[in-house]
N, C-alpha and C positions, 0 to 999 in steps of 0.2 A: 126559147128552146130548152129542151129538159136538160140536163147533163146526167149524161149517162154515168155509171159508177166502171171504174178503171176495173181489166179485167184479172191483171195480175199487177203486186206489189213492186214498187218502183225497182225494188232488190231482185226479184224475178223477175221483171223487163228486162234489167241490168244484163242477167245472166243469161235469155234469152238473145239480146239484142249484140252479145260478144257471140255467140256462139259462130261459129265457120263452118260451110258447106263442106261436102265431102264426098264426092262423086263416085268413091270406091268402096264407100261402105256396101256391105246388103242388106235387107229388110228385115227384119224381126214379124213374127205374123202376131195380132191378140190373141187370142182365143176363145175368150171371153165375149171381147166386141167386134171382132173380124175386122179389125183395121191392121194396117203395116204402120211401121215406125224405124227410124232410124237411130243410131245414137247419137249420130249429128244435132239430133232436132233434142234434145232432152237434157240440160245442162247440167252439170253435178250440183248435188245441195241447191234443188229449187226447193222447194217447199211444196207440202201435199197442196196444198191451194192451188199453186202455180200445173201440177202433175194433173189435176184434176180441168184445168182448163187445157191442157194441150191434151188432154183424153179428147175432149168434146171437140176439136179441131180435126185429130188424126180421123174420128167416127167420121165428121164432117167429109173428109177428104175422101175417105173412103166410098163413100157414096158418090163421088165424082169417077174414080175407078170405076164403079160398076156402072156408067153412063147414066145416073141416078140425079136429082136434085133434088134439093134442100127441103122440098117438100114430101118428100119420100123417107126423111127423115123417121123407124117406125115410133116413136116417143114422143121429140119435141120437135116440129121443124120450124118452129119459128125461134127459136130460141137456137139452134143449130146456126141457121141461116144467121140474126143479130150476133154469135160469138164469134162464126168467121168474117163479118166483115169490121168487126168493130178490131178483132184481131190482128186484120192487114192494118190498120191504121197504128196502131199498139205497137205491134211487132214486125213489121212490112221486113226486115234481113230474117227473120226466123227461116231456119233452111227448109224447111218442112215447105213453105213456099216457091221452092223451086222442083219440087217434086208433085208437081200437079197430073202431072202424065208419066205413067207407067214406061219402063223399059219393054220390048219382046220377053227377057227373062225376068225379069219383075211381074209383069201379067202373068206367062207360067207360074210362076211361084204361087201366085196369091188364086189361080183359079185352082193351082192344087190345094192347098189350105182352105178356101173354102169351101170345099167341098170332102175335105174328108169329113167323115161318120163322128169321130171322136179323137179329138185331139187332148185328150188326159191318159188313153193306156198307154 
């Protein structure tokens, strides 16, 4: 069996794997990638490395939102699909994991965001 290479630095697991759910936060929308994000899920002083694999997660999730899968992915979806599951095994407390399913106002939210025109004026 091949071994796969670790997706984040043991220090970025670290910080990952402290981090605490938070039921009362609300959503951040991207704009950029049209995903939601919490501040729960994004621990202080990760590292761009670490920031750039929980990008590829939050995309990933998003497309669960949109009743979508991994193969709908429009870039990579095999590479989407291999970061979330090698993810859950990596990070399985990462909060972002318990936010699989949208609230009523958490879906508001996010089908207003994406669907506005332009979110920069």
């Amino acid at each position: 069996m091949t071994q796969t290479k670790q997706l984040f630095s043991e220090r970025d697991r670290a910080l990952i794997e402290t981090s605490v759910y938070d039921s009362t936060l609300e959503p951040r929308f991207n704009p950029l990638s049209d995903y939601l994000m919490w501040d729960d899920e994004l621990p202080s002083n990760i590292t761009p490395d670490g920031i750039d694999v929980l990008s590829s997660l939050w995309s990933a999730r998003s497309l669960m939102y949109r009743g979508l899968t991994f193969s709908d992915h429009p870039i990579n979806p095999e590479y989407s699909q291999r970061v979330w599951e090698q993810a859950i095994q990596e990070i399985p407390n990462w909060p972002g994991f318990q936010r699989l399913r949208l609230s009523a106002e958490d879906q508001q939210y996010y089908a207003k965001m994406l669907a506005k025109d332009n979110h920069f004026d």
